[in-house]
N, C-alpha and C positions, 0 to 999 in steps of 0.2 A: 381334137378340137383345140384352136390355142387359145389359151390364157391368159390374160395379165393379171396378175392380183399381185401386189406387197404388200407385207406385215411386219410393223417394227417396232419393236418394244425399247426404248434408251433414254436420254436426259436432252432435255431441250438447253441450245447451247445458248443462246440469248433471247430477249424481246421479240418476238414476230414483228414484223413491220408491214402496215400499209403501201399500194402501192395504187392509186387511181389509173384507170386505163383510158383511154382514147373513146371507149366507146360506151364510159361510163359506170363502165364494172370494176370493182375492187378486189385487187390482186391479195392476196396476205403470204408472207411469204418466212421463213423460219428453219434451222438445220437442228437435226435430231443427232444424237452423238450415241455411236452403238460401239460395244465394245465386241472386239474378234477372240477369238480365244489365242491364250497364251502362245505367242511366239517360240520357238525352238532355244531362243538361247534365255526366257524367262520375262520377256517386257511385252510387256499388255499393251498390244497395240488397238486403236479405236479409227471407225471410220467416220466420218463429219457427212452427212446423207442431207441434200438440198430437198426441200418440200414446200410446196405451196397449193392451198385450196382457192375456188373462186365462189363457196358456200360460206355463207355470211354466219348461221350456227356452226359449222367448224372452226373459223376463224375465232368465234368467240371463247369457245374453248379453248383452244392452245392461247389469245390473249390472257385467260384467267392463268395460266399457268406462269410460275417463275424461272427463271432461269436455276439452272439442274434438276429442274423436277422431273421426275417419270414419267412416261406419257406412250400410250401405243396409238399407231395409225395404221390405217387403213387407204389403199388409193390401187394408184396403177403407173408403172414404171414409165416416163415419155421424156422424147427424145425434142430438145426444139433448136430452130434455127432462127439467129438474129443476125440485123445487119445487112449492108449492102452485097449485092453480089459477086464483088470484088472481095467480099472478106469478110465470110460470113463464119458466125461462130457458133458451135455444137453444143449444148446443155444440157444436160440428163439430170432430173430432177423426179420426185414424187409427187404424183399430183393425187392430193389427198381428198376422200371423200369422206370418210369419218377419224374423230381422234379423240383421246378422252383421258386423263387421267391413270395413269396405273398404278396399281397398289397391290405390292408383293401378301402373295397368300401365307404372313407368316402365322404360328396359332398364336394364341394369345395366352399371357402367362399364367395365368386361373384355368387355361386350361392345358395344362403341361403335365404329362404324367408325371410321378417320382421317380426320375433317371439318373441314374450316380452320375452321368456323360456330363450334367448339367453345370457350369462352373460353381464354385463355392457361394457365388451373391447369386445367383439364379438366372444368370442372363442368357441369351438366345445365342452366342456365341457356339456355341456346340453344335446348332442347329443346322450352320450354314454351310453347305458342303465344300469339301475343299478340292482343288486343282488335283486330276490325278492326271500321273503320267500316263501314255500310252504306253499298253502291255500288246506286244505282238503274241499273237495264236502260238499256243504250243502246238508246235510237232510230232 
């Protein structure tokens, strides 16, 4: 059976914008900024992912948000055509049906066992995993 679902967890790159339609409906429209994992020669490359809803509570949502905030969505991948028939241009955007704020599940420092791992002032730094290289299968 096929599927379309997308799920994107990243930082919203600017202000969502309104956008009034012809037939009365309210476009809103906004790019979510998703990072790829580390590049081969070490630079964190990010991809800029176009989205827009035509649901007036999701819009409200991503407007409450600022720009770089965290934010996951939900939608479905589509493809549109604008333009005259002479020169018509291709669009691949998200079209979002829900989105909401994301808040990393970090714990909380009350509730932190006694880890020597822990830095000297007790910060979450330890916490956060780091970049591993790819280890190919031993032989």
């Amino acid at each position: 059976m096929d599927r379309n679902e997308v799920l994107l967890v990243g930082r919203l790159s600017a202000a969502a914008e309104e956008q009034p339609l012809p037939s009365g409906d309210t476009v809103t429209k906004w790019r979510i900024i998703v990072r790829r994992r580390r590049h081969r020669r070490g630079a964190a490359l990010t991809d800029s992912i176009p989205c827009v809803t035509f649901d007036p509570e999701t819009a409200a949502i991503v407007r409450s948000l600022k720009p770089r905030d965290y934010m996951e969505v939900t939608g479905s991948f589509r493809c549109r055509v604008f333009g005259p028939s002479a020169a018509k241009t291709w669009r691949y955007e998200v079209e979002v049906s829900s989105a909401k704020p994301y808040e990393a599940d970090l714990p909380q420092p009350d509730a932190l066992p006694d880890d020597p791992t822990l830095s000297p002032n007790g910060s979450l730094a330890a916490l956060i995993p780091r970049q591993v290289a790819y280890l190919a299968p031993a032989i």
